[in-house]
C-alpha positions as CSV (number, residue, x, y, z in Angstrom):
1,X,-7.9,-15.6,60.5
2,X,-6.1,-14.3,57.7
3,X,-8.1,-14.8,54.2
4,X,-7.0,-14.5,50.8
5,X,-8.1,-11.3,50.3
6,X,-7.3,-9.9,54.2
7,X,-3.1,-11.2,53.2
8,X,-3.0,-9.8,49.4
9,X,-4.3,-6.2,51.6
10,X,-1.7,-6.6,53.8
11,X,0.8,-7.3,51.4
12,X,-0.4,-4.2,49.2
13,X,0.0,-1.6,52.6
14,X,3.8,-3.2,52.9
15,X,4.4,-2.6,49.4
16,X,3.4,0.9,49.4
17,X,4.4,1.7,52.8
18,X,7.9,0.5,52.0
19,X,8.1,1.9,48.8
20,X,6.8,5.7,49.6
21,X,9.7,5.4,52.3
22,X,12.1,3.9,50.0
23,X,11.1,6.8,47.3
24,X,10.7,9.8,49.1
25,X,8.1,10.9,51.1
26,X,7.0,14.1,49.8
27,X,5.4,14.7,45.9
28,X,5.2,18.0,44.6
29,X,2.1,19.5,43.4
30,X,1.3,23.1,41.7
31,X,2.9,24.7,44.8
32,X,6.2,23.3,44.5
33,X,8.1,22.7,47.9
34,X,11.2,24.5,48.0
35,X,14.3,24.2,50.8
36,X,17.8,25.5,52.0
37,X,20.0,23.2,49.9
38,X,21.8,22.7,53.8
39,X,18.2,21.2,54.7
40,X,18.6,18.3,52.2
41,X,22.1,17.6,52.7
42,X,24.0,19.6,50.0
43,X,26.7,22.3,50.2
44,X,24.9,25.7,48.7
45,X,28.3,25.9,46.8
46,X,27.6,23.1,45.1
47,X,24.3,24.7,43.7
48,X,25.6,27.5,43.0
49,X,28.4,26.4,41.0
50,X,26.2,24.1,38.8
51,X,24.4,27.1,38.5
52,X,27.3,29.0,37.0
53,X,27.9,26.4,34.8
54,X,25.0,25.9,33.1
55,X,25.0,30.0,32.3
56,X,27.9,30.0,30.9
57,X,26.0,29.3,27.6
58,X,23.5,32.1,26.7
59,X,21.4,30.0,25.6
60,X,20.1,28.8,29.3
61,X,16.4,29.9,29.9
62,X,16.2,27.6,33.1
63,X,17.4,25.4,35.8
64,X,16.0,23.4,38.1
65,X,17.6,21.5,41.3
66,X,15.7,18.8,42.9
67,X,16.7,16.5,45.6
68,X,14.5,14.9,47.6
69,X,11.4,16.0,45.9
70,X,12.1,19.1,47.3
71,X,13.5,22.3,45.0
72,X,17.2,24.0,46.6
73,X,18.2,25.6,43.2
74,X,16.4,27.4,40.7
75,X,17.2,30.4,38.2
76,X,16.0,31.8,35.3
77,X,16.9,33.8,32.2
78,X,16.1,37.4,31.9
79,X,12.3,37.5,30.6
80,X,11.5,34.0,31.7
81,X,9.9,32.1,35.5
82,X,9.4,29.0,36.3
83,X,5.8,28.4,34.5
84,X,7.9,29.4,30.9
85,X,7.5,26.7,28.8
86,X,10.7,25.2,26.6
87,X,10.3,22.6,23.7
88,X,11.5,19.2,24.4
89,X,13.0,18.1,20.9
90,X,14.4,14.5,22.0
91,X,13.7,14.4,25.4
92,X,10.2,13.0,24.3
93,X,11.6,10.0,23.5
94,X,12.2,9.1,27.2
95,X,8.1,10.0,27.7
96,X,7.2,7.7,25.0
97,X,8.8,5.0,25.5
98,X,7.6,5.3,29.0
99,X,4.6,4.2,27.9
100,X,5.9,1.0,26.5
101,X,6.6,0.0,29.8
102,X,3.4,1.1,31.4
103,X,1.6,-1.1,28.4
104,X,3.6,-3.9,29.2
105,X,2.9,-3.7,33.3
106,X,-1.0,-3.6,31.8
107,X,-0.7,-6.8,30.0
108,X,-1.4,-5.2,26.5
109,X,2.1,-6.0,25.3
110,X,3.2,-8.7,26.2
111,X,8.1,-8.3,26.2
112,X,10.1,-5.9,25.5
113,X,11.3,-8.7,22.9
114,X,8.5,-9.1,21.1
115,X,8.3,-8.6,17.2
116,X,7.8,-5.5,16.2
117,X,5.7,-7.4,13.6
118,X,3.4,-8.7,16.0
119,X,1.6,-5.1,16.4
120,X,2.5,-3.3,13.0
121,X,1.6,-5.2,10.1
122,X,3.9,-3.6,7.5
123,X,6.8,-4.6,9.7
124,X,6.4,-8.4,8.4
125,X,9.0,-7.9,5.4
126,X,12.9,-7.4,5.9
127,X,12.2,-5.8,9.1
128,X,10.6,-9.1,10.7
129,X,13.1,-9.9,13.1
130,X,13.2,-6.1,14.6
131,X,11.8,-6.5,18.5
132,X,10.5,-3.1,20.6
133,X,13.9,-3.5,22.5
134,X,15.8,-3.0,19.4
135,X,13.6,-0.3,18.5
136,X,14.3,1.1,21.8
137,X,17.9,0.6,22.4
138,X,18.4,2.3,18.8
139,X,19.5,-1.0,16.8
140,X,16.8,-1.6,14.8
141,X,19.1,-2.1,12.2
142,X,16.9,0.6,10.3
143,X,18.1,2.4,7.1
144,X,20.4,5.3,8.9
145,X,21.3,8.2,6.5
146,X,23.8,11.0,7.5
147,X,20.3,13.1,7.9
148,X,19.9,10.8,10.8
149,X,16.0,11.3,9.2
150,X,15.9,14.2,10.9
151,X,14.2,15.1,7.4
152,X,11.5,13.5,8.4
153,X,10.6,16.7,11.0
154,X,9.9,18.4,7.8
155,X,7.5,16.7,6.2
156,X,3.4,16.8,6.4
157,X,3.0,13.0,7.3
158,X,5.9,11.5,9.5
159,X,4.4,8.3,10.3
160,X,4.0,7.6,6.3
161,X,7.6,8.1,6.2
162,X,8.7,6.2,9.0
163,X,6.7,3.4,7.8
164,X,8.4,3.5,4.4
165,X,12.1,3.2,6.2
166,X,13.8,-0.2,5.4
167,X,16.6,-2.2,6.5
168,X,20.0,-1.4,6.5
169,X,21.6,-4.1,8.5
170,X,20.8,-6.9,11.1
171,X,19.4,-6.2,14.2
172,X,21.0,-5.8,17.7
173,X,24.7,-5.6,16.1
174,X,25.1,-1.7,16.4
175,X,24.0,1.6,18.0
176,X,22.7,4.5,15.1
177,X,20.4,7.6,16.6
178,X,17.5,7.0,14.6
179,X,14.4,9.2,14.9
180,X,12.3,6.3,13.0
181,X,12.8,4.3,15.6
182,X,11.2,6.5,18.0
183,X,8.1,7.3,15.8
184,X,7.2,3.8,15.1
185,X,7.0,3.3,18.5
186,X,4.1,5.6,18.3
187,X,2.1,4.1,15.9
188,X,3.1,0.6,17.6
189,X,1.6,2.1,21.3
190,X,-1.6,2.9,19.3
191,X,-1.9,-0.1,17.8
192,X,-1.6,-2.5,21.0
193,X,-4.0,0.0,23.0
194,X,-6.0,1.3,20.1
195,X,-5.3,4.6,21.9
196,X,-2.9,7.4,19.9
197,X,0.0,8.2,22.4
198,X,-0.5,11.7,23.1
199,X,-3.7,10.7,24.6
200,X,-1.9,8.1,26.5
201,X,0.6,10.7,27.6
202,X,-1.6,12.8,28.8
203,X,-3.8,10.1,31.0
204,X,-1.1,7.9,32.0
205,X,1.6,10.2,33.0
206,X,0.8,14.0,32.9
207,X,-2.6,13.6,35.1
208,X,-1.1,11.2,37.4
209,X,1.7,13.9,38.0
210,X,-0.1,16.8,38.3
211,X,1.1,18.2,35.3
212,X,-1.8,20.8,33.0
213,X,0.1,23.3,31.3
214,X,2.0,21.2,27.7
215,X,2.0,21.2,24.0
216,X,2.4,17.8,22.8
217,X,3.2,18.1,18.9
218,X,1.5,16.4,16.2
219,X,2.1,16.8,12.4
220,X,0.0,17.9,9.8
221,X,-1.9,14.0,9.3
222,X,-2.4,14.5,13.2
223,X,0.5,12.0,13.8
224,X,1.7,12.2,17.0
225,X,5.6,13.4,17.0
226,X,6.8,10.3,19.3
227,X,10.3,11.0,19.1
228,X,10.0,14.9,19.8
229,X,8.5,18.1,20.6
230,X,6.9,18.1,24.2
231,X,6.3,21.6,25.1
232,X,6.1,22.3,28.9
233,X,8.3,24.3,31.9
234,X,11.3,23.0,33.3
235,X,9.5,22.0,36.6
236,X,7.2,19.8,35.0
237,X,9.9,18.2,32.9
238,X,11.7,17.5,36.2
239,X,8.4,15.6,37.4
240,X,8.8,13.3,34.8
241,X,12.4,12.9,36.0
242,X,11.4,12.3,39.3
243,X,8.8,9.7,38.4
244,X,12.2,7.8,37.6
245,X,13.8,8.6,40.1
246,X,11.4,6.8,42.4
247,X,11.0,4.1,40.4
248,X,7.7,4.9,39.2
249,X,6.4,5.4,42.1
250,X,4.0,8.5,42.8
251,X,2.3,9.2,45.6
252,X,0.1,6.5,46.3
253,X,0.0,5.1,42.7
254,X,2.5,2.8,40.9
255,X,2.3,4.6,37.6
256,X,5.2,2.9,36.3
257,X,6.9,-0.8,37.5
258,X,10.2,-0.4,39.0
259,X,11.1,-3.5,36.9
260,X,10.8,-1.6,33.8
261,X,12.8,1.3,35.4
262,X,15.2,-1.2,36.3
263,X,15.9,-2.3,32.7
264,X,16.0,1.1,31.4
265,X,19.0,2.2,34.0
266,X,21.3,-0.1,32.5
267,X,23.9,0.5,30.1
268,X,23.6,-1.5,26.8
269,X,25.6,0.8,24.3
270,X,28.1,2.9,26.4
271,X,30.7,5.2,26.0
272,X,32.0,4.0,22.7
273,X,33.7,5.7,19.5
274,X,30.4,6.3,18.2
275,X,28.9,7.7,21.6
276,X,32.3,8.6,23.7
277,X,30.5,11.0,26.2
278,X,27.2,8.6,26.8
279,X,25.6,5.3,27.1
280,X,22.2,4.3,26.2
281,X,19.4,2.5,27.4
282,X,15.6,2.0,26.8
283,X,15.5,5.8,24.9
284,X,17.9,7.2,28.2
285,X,21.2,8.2,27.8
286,X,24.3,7.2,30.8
287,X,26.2,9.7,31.5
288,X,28.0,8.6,33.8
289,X,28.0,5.1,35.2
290,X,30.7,3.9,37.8
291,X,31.2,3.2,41.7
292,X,31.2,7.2,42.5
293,X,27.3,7.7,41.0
294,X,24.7,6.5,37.7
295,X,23.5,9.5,36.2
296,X,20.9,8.7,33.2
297,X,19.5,11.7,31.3
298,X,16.7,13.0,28.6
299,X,18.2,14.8,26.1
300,X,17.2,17.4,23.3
301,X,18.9,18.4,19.6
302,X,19.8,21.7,21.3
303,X,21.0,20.9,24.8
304,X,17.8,19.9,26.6
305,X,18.9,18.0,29.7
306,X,16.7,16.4,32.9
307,X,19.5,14.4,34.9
308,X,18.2,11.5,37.2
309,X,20.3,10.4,40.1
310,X,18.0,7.6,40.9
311,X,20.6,6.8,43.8
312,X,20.1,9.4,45.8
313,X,16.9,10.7,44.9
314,X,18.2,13.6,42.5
315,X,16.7,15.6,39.8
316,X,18.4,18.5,37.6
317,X,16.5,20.1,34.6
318,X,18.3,22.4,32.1
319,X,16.2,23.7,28.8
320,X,17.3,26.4,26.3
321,X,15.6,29.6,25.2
322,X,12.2,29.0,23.9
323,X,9.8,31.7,22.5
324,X,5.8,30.0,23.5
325,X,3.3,31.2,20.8
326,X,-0.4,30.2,21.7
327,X,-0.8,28.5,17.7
328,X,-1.7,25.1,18.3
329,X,0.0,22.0,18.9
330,X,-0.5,20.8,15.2
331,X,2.4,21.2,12.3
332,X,1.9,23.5,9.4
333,X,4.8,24.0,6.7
334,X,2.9,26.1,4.2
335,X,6.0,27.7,1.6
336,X,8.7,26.5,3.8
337,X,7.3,22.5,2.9
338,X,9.3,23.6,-0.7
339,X,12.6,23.3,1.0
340,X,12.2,20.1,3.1
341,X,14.3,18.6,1.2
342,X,17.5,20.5,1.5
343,X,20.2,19.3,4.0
344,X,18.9,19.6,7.3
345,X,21.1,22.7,8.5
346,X,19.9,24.4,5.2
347,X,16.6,23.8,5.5
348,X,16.7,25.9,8.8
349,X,18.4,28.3,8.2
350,X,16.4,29.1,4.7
351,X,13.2,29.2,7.1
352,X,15.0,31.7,10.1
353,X,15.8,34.0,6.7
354,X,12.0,34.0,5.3
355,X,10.7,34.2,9.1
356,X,13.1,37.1,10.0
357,X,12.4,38.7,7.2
358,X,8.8,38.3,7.3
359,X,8.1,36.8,3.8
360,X,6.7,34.3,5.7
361,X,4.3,34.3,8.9
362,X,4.4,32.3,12.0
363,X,1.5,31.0,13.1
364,X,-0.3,31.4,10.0
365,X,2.1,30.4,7.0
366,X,3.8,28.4,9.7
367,X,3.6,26.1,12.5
368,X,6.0,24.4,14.3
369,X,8.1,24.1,17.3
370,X,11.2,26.4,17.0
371,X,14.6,26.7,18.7
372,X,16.0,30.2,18.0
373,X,19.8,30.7,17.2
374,X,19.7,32.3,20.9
375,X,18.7,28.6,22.4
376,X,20.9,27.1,21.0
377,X,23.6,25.5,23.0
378,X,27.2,26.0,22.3
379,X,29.3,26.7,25.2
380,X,27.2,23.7,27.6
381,X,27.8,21.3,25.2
382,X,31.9,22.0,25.6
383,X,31.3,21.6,29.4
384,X,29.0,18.6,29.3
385,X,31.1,16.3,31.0
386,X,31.7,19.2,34.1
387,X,28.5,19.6,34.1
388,X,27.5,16.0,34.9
389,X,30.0,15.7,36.9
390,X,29.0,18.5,39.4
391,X,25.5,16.8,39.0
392,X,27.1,13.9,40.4
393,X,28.9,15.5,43.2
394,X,25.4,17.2,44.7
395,X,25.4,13.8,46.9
396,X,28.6,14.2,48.3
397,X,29.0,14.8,51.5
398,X,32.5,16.7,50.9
């Protein structure tokens, strides 16, 4: 006789059953899996050239070819392996807002279309009628300068600025990059869980995947940086990747509800005159979306990429040169907090010149997550659209 509890059992093994063999199999651990590219169903040509393309920049320190769970394609820059950390820059925004799903499959908020209002106090003024999706879909409607706010990386409390952003416009009507978006998530995550997102981070999504080795920035108030600046190596970036992939699925555990994934693969702003190469979704960017293949992507300021072909079980990490200093995972300006507010592009390269020149010191005048000249991305961002492309080809069979 089949009880209540006997069928929800069965039903549980079905579920899981089905969706380890509808995900992939195999899970990769510290000793990564790796395989002939052949093995897996993909021309070694094909590896190789996307290889070739993404060192065509300089600036490459790593990529990383997954399909199937399984690593076919993996290189390195001169001085750098595969436990080398790089900095995420935007890319954390993806993690982050991770977490709004994972809140949401736990009950302690309750749609995606709630108020922002309804967890942050200080958002019941103009900003009212602002919901989480907004917030996440990058039409809050928030004040959006030519900075972008990207100002805001320079000062010693983000949060307090963030909070102290106002309205611009109505919500839902347009699509502007806004780094305020991303950071009030933060401080919205730690109010619905009364947990501060780092944290969360680390015990929702790093343990579950395995991953031990990661910086996960915080400024000077001990703000988490929501909407950048997770340090960790391109194989553990490409867990998180493959997390999507499978639909949140991870060995055994559920870490993430397929619905939410779902919602976040869409395309809600796409390929217009303000975004021509990409779409958007969730804090993902499309880039590319029709009958051939759906590519979705992280992405970082200075051409940080994890692709996810959630199709055909596809992962492809690419991060820039990254020099990793053992000084914390906590902000420090010291001198160079004079010139914060300078145009962005001045205000950086005012603090290469005092670094370089060693008027001031890293790690103790300074603290901060730092992409060199040498990491940054030229040439890849001219071949973008190849490059995705060739991503897109890997499942192929010609």
């Amino acid at each position: 006789m089949l009880t209540k509890t006997n069928l929800s059992l069965f039903f549980f093994i079905l579920f899981t059953s089905f969706n380890s063999h509808a995900t992939g199999s195999y899970f990769p651990n510290d000793n990564w899996e790796t395989s002939l590219p052949e093995d897996q169903g993909v021309n070694q040509t094909k590896i190789d050239n996307l290889i070739d393309l993404a060192y065509i920049d300089n600036s490459t320190m790593g990529i990383i070819v997954v399909v199937n769970g399984k690593i076919i394609g993996e290189k390195y820059a001169e001085g750098f392996n595969h436990s080398s950390h790089g900095t995420s820059w935007s890319m954390a925004k993806s993690y982050y807002a991770a977490l709004i799903g994972i809140s949401i499959d736990r009950g302690e908020i309750a749609s995606l279309d709630d108020k922002v209002k309804k967890y942050l106090e200080y958002f019941n003024d103009e900003r009212s009628n602002i919901s989480i999706r907004e917030l996440l879909n990058m039409s809050s409607g928030l004040d959006f300068p030519d900075h972008e706010h990207e100002r805001m990386f320079f000062q010693k409390d983000h949060l307090d600025y963030a909070r102290n952003v106002g309205v611009e416009k109505a919500a839902g009507v347009k699509w502007e990059y806004n780094n305020v978006n991303s950071m009030i998530i933060g401080d919205l995550l730690y109010s619905a869980t009364g947990i501060k997102a780092d944290i969360l981070f680390e015990e929702r999504i790093l343990k579950p995947l395995g991953i031990s080795d990661y910086k996960l920035w915080k400024d000077e108030s001990g703000n988490v940086l929501a909407y950048c600046c997770v340090d960790m190596s391109a194989r553990d970036y490409s867990k998180i990747g493959l997390l999507f992939a499978r639909n949140g699925y991870w060995d055994g555990e559920q870490i993430l509800s397929k619905n939410f994934i779902d919602e976040t693969f869409k395309v809600v702003w796409g390929f217009s005159e303000a975004s021509p190469r990409s779409g958007y979704s969730l804090h993902w960017w499309v880039g590319k979306h029709d009958d051939e293949s759906k590519i979705f992507h992280t992405a970082g300021k200075f051409g940080q990429y994890t692709f996810v072909d959630r199709e055909n079980d596809i992962v492809v990490t690419r991060i820039t040169k990254y020099e990793q200093k053992d000084h914390g995972d906590v902000q420090k300006w010291g001198p160079l907090g004079y010139f914060r507010w300078l145009g962005v592009d001045q205000a950086v390269k005012t603090a290469r010149i005092l670094l370089n020149f060693k008027l001031v010191e890293e790690g103790i005048d300074v603290i901060t997550p730092t992409t060199e000249e040498d990491g940054e991305s030229k040439e890849f961002n001219d071949n973008f659209e190849k490059f995705v492309d060739q991503v897109s080809k890997l499942s192929l069979k010609n």
